[in-house]
C-alpha positions as CSV (number, residue, x, y, z in Angstrom):
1,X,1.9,0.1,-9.2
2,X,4.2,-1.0,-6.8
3,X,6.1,-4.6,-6.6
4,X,5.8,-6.2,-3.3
5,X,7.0,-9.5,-4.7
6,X,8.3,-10.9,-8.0
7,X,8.1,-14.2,-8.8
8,X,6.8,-16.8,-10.5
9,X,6.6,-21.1,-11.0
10,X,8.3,-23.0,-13.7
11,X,5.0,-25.3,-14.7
12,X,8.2,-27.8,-16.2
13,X,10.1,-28.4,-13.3
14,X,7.8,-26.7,-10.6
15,X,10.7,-24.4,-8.8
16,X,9.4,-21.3,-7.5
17,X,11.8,-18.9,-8.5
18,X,12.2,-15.5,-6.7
19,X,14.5,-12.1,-8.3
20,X,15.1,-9.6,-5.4
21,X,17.4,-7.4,-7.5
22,X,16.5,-4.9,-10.9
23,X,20.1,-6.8,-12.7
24,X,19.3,-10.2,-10.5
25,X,17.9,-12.8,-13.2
26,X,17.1,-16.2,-11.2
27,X,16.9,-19.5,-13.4
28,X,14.6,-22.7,-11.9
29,X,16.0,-26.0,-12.4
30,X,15.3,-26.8,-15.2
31,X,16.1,-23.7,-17.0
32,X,13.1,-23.2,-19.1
33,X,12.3,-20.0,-17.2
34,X,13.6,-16.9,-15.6
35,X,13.0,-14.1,-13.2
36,X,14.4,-10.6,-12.5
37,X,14.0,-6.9,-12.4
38,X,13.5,-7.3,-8.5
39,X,11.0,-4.8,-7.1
40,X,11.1,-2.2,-9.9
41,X,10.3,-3.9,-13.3
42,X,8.7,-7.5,-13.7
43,X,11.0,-9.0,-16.2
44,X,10.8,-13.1,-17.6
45,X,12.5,-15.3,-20.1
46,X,11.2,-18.6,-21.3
47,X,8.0,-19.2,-22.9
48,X,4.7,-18.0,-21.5
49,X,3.5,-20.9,-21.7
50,X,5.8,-22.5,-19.2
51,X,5.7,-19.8,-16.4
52,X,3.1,-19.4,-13.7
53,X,2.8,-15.4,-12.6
54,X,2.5,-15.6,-8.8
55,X,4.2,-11.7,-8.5
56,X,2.4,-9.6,-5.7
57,X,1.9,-5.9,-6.9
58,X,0.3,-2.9,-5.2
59,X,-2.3,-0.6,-7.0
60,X,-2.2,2.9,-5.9
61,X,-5.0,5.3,-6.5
């Protein structure tokens, strides 16, 4: 699997919130939620039930 982009929506505050690096953790406004591990790992904190997965990933065969 490759990670073409990762990010995901705070379903709180409604930020779109991007990470671009593996050590880059991104917060939305509100700070329920965040994003990181850039293109190699697809990494969140907050509760599941506050983030919307909106990442674009590439299956190989």
């Amino acid at each position: 699997m490759k990670i073409i982009t990762n990010q995901a929506k705070c379903k709180i505050c409604g930020d779109l919130v991007i990470s671009t690096n593996l050590n880059d953790y991104n917060y939305c406004a509100c700070g329920a939620i965040a994003v990181g591990g850039g293109n190699q790992a697809i990494l969140r904190l907050g509760h599941h039930n506050h983030i919307l997965e909106l990442s674009v990933k590439e299956y190989s065969d």
